[in-house]
C-alpha positions as CSV (number, residue, x, y, z in Angstrom):
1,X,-50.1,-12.1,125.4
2,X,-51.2,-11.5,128.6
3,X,-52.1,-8.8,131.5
4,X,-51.7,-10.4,134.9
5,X,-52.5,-7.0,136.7
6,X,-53.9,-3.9,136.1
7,X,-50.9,-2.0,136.0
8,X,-49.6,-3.7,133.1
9,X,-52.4,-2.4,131.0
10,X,-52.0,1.0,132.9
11,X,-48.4,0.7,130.9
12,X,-49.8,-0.3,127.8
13,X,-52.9,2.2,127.3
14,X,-51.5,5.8,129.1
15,X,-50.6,8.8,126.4
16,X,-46.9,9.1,127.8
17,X,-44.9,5.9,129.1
18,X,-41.8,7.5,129.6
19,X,-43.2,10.1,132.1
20,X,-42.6,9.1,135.9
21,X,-45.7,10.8,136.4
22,X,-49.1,8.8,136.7
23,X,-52.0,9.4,133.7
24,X,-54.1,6.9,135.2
25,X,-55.8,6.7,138.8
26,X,-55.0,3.4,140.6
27,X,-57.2,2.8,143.2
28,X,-58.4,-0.7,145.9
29,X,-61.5,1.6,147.0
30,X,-65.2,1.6,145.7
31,X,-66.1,4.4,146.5
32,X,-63.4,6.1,145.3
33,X,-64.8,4.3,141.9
34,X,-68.2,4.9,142.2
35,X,-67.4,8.6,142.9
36,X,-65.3,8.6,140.0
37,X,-68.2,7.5,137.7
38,X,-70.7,9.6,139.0
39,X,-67.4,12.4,137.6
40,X,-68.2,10.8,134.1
41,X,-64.9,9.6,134.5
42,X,-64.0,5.5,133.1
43,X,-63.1,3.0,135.8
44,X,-60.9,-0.4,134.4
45,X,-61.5,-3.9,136.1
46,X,-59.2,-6.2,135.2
47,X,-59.4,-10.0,136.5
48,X,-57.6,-10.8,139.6
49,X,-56.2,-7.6,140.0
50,X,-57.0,-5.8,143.3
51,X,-57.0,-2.7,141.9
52,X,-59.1,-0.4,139.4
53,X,-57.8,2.0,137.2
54,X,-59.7,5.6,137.0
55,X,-59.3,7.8,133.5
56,X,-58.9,10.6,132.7
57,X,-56.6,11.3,135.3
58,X,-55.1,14.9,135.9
59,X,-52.9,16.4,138.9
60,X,-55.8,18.1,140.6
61,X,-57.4,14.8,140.7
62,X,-54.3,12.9,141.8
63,X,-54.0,14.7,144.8
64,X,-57.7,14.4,145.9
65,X,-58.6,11.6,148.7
66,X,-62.2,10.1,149.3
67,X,-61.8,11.5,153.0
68,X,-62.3,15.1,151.1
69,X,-65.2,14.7,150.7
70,X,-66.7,13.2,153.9
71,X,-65.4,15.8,155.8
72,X,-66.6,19.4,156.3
73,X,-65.4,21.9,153.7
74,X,-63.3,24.3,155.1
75,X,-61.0,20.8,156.7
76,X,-60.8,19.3,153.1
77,X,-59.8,23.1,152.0
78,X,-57.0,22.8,154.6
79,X,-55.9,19.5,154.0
80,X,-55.7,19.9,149.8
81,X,-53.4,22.9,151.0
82,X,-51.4,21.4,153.1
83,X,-50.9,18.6,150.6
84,X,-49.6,20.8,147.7
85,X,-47.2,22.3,150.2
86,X,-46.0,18.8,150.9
87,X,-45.0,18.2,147.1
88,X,-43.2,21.7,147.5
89,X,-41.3,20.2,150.3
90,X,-41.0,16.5,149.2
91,X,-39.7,18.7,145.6
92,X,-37.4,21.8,146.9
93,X,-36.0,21.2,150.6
94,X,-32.6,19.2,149.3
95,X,-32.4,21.3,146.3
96,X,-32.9,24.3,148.1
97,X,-30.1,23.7,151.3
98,X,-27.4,22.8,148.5
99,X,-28.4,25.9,146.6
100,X,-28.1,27.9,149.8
101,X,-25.1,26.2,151.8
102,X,-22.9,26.0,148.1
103,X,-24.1,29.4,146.5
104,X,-26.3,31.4,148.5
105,X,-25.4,31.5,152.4
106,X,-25.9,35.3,152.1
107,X,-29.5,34.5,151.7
108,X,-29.7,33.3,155.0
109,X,-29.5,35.5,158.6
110,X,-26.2,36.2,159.4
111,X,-27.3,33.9,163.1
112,X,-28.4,31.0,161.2
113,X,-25.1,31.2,158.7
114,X,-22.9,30.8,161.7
115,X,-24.8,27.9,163.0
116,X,-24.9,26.3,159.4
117,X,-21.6,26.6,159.0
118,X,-20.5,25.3,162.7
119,X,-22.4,22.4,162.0
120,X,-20.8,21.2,158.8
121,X,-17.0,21.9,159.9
122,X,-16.9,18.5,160.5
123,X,-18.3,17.5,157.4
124,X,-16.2,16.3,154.7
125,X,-18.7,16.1,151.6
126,X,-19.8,18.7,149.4
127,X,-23.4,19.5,150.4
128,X,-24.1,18.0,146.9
129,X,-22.6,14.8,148.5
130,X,-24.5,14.8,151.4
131,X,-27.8,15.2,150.4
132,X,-27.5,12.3,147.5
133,X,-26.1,10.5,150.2
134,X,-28.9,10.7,152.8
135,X,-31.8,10.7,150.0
136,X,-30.3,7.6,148.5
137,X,-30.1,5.9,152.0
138,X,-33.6,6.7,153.0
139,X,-34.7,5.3,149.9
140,X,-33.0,2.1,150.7
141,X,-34.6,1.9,154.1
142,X,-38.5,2.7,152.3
143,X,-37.3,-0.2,150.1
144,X,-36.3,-2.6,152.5
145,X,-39.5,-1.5,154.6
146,X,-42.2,-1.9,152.1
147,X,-40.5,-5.9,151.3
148,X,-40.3,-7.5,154.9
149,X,-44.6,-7.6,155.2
150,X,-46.3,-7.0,159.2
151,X,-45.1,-4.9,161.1
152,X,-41.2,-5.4,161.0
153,X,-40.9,-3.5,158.1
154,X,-42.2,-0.3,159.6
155,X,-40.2,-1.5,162.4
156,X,-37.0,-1.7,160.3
157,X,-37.8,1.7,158.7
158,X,-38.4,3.5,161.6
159,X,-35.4,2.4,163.9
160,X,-33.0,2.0,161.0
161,X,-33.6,5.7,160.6
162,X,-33.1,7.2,163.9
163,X,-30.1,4.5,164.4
164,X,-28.4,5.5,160.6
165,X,-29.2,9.7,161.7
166,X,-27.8,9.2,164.6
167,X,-25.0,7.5,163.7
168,X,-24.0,10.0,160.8
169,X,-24.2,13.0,162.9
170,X,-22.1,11.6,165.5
171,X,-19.2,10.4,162.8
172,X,-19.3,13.7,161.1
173,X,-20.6,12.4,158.1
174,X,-23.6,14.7,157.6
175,X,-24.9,17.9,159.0
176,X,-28.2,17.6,162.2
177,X,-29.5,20.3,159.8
178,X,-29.2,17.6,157.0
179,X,-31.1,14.9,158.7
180,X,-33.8,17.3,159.9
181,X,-34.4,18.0,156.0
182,X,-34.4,14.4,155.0
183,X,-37.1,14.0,157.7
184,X,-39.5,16.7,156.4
185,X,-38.8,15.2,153.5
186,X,-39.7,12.1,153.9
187,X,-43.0,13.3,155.8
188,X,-44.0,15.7,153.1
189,X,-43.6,12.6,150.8
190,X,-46.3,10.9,152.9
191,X,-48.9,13.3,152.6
192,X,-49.1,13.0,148.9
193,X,-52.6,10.3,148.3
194,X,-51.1,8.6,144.8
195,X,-48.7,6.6,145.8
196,X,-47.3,7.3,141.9
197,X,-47.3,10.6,141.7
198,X,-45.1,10.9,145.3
199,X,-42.8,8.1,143.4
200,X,-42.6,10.8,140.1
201,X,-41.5,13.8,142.6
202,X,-39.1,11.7,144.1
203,X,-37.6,10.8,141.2
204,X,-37.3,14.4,140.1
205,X,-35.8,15.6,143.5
206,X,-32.7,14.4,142.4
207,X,-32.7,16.1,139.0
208,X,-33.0,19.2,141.6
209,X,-29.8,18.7,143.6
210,X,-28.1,18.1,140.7
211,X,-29.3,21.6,138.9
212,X,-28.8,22.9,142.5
213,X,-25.2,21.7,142.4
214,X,-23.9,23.6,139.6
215,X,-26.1,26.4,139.3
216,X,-27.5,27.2,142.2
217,X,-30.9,28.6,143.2
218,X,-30.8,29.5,139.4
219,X,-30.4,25.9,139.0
220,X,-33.6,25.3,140.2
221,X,-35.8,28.0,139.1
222,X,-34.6,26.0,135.7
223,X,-35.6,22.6,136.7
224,X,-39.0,24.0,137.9
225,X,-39.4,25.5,134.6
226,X,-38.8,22.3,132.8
227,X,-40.9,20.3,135.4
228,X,-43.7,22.6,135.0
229,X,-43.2,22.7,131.1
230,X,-44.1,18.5,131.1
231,X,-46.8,18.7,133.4
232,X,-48.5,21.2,131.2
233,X,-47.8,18.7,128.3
234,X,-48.5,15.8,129.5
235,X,-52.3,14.7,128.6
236,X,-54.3,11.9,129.7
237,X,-56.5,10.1,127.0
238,X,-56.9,13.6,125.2
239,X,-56.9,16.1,128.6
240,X,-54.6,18.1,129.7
241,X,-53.1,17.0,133.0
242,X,-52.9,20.2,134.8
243,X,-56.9,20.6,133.7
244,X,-58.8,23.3,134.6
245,X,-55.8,25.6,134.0
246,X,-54.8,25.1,130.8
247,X,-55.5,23.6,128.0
248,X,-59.7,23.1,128.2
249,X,-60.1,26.8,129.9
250,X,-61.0,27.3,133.5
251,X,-64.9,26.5,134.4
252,X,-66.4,28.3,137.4
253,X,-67.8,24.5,138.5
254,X,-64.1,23.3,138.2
255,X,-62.7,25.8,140.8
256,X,-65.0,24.8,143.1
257,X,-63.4,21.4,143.7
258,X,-59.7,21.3,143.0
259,X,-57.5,23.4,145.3
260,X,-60.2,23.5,147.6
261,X,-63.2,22.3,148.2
262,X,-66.7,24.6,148.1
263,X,-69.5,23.5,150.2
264,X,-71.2,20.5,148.8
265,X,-74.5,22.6,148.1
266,X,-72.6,24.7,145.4
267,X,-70.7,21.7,144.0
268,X,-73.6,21.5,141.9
269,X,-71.6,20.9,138.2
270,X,-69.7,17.7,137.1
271,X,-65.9,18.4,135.9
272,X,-66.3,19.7,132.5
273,X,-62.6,17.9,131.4
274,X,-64.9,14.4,131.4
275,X,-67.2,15.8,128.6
276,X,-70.6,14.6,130.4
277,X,-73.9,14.5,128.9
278,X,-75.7,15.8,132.1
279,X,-73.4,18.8,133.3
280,X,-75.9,18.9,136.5
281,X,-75.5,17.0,139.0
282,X,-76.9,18.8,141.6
283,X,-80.2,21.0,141.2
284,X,-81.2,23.9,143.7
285,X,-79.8,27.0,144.1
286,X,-78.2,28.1,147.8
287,X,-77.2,31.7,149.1
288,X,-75.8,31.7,152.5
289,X,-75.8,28.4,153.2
290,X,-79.1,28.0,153.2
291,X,-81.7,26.7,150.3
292,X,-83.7,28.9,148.7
């Protein structure tokens, strides 16, 4: 009978609870509201809640930051790419070294088999084991981070790492290759802006080792295939999720801004997914960067 925070009615109001992906945008910035209505998009204020909920939500817009669009186009470009290759990494790199050291070392050159398999001769885990192993105990230290507030908790992250790496290469518990994965991995998980939507791929790397474990790269190519199969499903308050791609049709105006960003001068349409009134919101025409 009551909402003490925002994310409780987040619970309550999106299309699919029992996806670990986000359908709602959860934001502490204005601007990143007052953008969002300018979209046509809703923005949710609940009392004494820090934060704002944003709707319709969708997996283009998830992975957008406010800093986009302050910067220059061709660095936003860059950085939207290099954030959808970090949910590729945060995603596949486990999955994909216990598809290859298990099932596939043919893949790799014949140099780099040696050295794969010098390094894990010690080893007395599956690579199954392993990499459960080392994800679950970097999650542990993320957890243990993010509740000691200040700066200890980075602190505590960051030296329990290097200490726990260490440690486990030197016993011959994992592989250096091992920890040098869990590392990217944890980077890549970084770079993604929604905190939720870097919680839902995390969650889902370990469905990937464990297709990975018993079948292999085919193991994965499934697991994509179903990943991909509820994102295209999922909706948020009647759009599709992976809007402009499916579902509503691709707009010209869309492309412009989603995995990279035009020039402001020919973002000159709102999203068409948010159903405005006024689709212009820009008027002027430009050719070669210059104003006609």
């Amino acid at each position: 009978d009551s909402i003490p925070d925002s994310s409780v009615l987040e619970s309550l109001i999106e299309d699919n609870y029992l996806s670990p992906f986000p359908q709602i945008e959860s934001t502490e910035r204005p601007d990143a509201v007052a953008a969002s209505l300018y979209e046509g998009r809703v923005a949710l204020i609940v009392d004494n809640s820090p934060f704002a909920l944003i709707l319709p939500a969708t997996f283009g817009t998830l992975l957008q930051s406010s800093e986009d669009h302050y910067s220059r186009w061709a660095e936003s470009s860059f950085v939207r790419l290099i954030r959808l290759f970090a949910v590729a990494l945060t995603v596949l790199s486990p999955s994909l070294y216990v598809a290859v050291t298990a099932y596939h070392p043919g893949l790799l050159p014949t140099i780099l088999t040696y050295y794969l398999a010098a390094s894990r001769i010690n080893v007395p885990f599956p690579a199954v084991v392993e990499a459960t192993l080392m994800e679950l105990t970097l999650e542990l230290l993320r957890e243990s981070g993010t509740r000691i507030s200040g700066p200890i908790g980075t602190t505590v992250g960051i030296v329990g790492g290097l200490i726990i790496g260490q440690a486990a290469v030197e016993a011959g518990i994992v592989s250096p290759l091992m920890i040098i994965i869990v590392a990217v991995t944890t980077i890549s998980s970084f770079a993604i802006p929604s905190y939720e939507l870097g919680v839902g791929f995390r969650l889902w790397r370990f469905i990937l080792i464990a297709c990975a474990s018993v079948l292999g790269l085919y193991g994965i190519v499934l697991g994509i295939i179903v990943l991909l199969t509820h994102l295209v499903r999922l909706n948020s308050f009647g759009v599709p999720y992976t809007s402009p791609y499916s579902g509503l049709g691709i707009s010209e105006g869309e492309l412009k801004d989603t995995l990279i960003k035009a020039p402001t001068q020919h973002l000159q349409q709102r999203p068409s997914f948010t159903s405005p009134r006024n689709k212009i919101r820009m008027r002027g025409y430009w050719k070669d960067g210059k104003r006609e």
